[in-house]
Structure formats: structure tokens, C-alpha cells
DRENFIDREN-980059 format. One line per field, with one value per residue: residue in one letter; residue number from 1; x, y, z of N, C-alpha, C in turn. Coordinates in steps of 0.2 Angstrom, whole numbers. Example, Ala and Ser with C-alpha at 12.3 -4.5 7.8 and 13.67 -1.06 7.14 Angstrom:
% residues 2
r <- A:S
k <- 1:2
n.X <- 66:64
n.Y <- -28:-11
n.Z <- 39:35
ca.X <- 62:68
ca.Y <- -22:-5
ca.Z <- 39:36
c.X <- 66:64
c.Y <- -16:0
c.Z <- 39:39
This chain:
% residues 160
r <- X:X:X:X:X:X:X:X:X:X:X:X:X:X:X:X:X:X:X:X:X:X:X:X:X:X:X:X:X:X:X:X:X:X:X:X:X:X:X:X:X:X:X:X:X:X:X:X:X:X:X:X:X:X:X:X:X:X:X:X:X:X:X:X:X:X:X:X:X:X:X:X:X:X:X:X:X:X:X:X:X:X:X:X:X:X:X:X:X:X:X:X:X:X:X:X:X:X:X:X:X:X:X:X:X:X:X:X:X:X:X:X:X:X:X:X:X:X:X:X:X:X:X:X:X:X:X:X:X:X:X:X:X:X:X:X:X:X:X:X:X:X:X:X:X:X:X:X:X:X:X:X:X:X:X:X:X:X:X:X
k <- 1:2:3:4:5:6:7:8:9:10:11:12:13:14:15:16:17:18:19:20:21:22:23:24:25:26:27:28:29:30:31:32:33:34:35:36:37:38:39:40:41:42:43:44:45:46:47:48:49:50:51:52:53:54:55:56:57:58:59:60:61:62:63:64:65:66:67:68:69:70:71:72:73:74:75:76:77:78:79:80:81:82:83:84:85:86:87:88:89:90:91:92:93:94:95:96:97:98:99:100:101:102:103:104:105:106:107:108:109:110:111:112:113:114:115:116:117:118:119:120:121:122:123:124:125:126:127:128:129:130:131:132:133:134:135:136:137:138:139:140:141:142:143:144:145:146:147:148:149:150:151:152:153:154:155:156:157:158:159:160
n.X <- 478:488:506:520:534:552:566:565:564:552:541:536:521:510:496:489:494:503:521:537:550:562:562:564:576:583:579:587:601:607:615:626:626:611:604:586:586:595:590:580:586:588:584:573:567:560:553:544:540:534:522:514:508:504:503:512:523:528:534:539:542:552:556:554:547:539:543:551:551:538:529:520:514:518:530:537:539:549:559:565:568:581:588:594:591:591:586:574:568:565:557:546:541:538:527:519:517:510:499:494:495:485:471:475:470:467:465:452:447:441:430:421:420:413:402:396:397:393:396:412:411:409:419:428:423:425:438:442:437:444:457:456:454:466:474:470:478:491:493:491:499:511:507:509:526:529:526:532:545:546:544:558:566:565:566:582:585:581:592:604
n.Y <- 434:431:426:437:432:430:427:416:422:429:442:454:463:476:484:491:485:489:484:477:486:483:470:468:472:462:450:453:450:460:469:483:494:495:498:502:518:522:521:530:543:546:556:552:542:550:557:549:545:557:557:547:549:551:539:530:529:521:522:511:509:505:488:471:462:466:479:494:499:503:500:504:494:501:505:495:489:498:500:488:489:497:490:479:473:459:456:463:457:446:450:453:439:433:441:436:424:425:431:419:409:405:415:431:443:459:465:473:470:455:456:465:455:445:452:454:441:437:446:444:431:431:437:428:417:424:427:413:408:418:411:398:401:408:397:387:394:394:381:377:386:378:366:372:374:362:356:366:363:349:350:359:347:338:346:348:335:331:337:336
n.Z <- 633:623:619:612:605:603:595:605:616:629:625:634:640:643:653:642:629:625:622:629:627:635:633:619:619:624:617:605:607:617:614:620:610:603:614:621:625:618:606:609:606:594:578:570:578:588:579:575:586:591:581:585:594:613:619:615:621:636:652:665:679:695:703:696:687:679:675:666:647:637:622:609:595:583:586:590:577:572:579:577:564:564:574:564:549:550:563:563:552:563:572:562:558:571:573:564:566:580:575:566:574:584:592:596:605:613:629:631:618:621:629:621:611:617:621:606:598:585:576:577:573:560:553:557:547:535:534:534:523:515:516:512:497:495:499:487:477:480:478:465:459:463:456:442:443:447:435:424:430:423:412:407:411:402:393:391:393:380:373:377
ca.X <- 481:494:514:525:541:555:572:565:563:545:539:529:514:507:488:486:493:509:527:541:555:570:563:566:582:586:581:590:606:607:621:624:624:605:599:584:588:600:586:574:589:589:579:568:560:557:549:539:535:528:519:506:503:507:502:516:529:526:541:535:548:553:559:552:548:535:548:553:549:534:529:515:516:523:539:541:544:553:565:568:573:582:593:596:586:591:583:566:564:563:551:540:541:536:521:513:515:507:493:492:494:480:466:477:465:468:458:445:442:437:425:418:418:406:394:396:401:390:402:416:411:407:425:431:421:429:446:441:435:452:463:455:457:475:479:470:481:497:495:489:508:514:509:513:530:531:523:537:553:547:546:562:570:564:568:587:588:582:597:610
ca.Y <- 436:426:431:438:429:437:424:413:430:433:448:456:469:481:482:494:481:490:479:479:487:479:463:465:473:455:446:455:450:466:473:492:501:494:499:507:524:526:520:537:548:548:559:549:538:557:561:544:546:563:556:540:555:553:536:528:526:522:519:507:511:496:483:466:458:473:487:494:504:497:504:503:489:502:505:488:490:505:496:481:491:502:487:477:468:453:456:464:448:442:448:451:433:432:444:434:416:425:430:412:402:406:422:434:450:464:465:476:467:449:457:466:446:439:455:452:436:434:450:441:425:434:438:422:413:429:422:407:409:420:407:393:403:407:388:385:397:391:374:377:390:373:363:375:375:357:355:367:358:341:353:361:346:334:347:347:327:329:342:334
ca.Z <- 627:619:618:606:607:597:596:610:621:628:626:639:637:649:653:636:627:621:620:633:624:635:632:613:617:626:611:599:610:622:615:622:606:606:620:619:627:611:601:607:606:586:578:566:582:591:576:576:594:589:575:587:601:617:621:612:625:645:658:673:684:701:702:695:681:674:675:658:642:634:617:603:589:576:587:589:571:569:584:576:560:568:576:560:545:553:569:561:551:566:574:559:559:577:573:559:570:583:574:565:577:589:593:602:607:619:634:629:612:625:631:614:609:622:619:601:596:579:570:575:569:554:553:556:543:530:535:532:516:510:519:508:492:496:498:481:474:484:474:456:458:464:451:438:446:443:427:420:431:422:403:405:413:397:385:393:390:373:370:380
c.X <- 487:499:517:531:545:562:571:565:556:543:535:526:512:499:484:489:497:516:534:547:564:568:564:575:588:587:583:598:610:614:622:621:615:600:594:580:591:595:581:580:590:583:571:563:556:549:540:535:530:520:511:506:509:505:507:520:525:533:537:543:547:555:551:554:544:539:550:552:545:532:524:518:521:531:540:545:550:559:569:571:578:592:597:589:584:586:574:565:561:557:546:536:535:529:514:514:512:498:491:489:487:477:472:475:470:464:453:442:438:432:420:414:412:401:392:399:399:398:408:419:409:415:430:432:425:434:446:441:443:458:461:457:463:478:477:474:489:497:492:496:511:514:512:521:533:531:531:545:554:548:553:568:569:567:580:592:586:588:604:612
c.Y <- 432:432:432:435:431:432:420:419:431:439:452:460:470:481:486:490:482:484:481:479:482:475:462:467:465:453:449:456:455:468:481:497:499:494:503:517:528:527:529:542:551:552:556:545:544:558:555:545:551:560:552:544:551:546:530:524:526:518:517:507:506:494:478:464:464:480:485:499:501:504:502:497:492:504:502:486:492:501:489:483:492:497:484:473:460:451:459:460:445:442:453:445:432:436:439:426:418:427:423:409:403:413:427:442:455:463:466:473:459:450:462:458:445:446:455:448:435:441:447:434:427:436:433:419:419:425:417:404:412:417:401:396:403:402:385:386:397:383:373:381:384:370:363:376:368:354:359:364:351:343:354:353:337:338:348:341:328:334:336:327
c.Z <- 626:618:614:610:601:600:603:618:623:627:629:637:644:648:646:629:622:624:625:628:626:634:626:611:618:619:605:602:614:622:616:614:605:610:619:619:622:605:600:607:599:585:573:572:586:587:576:580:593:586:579:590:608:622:619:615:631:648:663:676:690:700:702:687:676:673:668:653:638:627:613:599:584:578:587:584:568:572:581:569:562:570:570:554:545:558:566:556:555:571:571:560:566:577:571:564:575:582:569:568:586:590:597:601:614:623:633:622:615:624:625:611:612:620:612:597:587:575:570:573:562:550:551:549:536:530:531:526:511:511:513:500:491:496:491:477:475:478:466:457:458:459:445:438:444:438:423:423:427:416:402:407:406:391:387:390:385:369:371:377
């Protein structure tokens, strides 16, 4: 599975494929009032937590590199509001280059792949198809864009 990375911070993931919170507390410059203790002490993440069930949070307790508070994708969210608008730009950002820039699945969707590979080449090629459109649509905006900067930028000299 490929990594979220959040300000140059990796961000690690547990075998269900949730997000280690103090790793985003690192990259979001690990200041105390951020810490994510304080984060479940409010009552809007409670309510959150309430809200995905009970698989939402896990604590891995040890010592290493896996120890931590791992959390769902939507607290990832909620957490990175939470911190600043700054800091969940960033890893919005960090979401959508992750799923750009390469397949990154869960475990259990791998193996859904290999026993059906044609549905998810079925998928692909959809993409594929809304991604082309999209860039059609990226450059007629463009030209249009340039078309009007060279109108307004000739009718300016004919004033001036």
C-alpha cells in the first residue's frame, strides 16, 4: 500500500488500514496543545467517534515504531481541522497526491484485484475516460482565459 506523507512526515497505518494519529501530530509540528489526547477530549471528536462505531480509534500500546493512536480516514480529517486550516490543506493535499500518484488499496481490496481483475479494469478505464474529459475541459477554460486577456488587453491600448 502506498503512504500518506503529510509535510514530509510519513504516515504510518495499522493492518486495518487506519492512520497513526501521532504521526500527524509530528507533521503538524507537535506542538502540546495538538496533541492528540486533547484532540479526543473535546466534545465534537466524542461525538464523531460516536458517530463511525467502534472501530474508529485503536491504541497499539510498546514500544517501537508501531505504537500509537491510529484512526479512520474521517478523523484524519476532522484532526487536521481541528489543528488549523493550514495544516488540513495539507493533508488534503497529501490525500489527493496520494491517490493520483499511484493505486494505493487496502489489503483486502489486493486480493479482491487478483480474483477480479476485469471489474477493476473496468474502473480504471471509467477514470480514464473522466480524466480525459476533465483535461479537455482544463484547456478550452484556458484558452478562453487567453482569448479574453489578449480582448481586454487590446481594448486597454486602444483607450490608453
Amino acid at each position: 500500500m502506498s503512504s500518506l506523507v503529510v509535510a514530509d512526515t510519513q504516515v504510518n497505518t495499522d493492518s486495518e488500514g487506519r492512520y497513526c494519529l501521532n504521526d500527524l501530530h509530528k507533521a503538524a509540528g507537535g506542538l502540546s496543545q495538538h496533541q492528540p489526547a486533547k484532540y479526543f477530549s473535546n466534545q465534537q471528536a466524542q461525538n464523531l467517534i460516536s458517530e463511525i462505531g467502534e472501530h474508529a480509534v485503536t491504541r497499539i500500546r510498546g514500544r517501537g515504531k508501531a505504537q500509537g493512536t491510529y484512526v479512520v480516514e474521517e478523523l484524519v480529517y476532522a484532526y487536521a481541522m481541528w489543528i488549523s486550516p493550514s495544516f488540513n490543506l495539507k493533508v488534503l493535499r497529501a490525500y489527493k497526491q496520494l491517490q493520483t500518484q499511484g493505486i494505493a488499496v487496502a489489503d483486502h481490496a489486493a486480493a479482491d484485484l487478483l480474483a477480479n481483475p476485469l471489474v477493476y479494469l473496468e474502473r480504471v478505464l471509467e477514470q480514464a475516460k473522466q480524466l480525459e474529459a476533465a483535461n479537455r475541459i482544463a484547456v478550452a477554460e484556458r484558452n478562453v482565459a487567453v482569448n479574453t486577456i489578449a480582448k481586454v488587453s487590446r481594448t486597454l491600448k486602444e483607450v490608453g
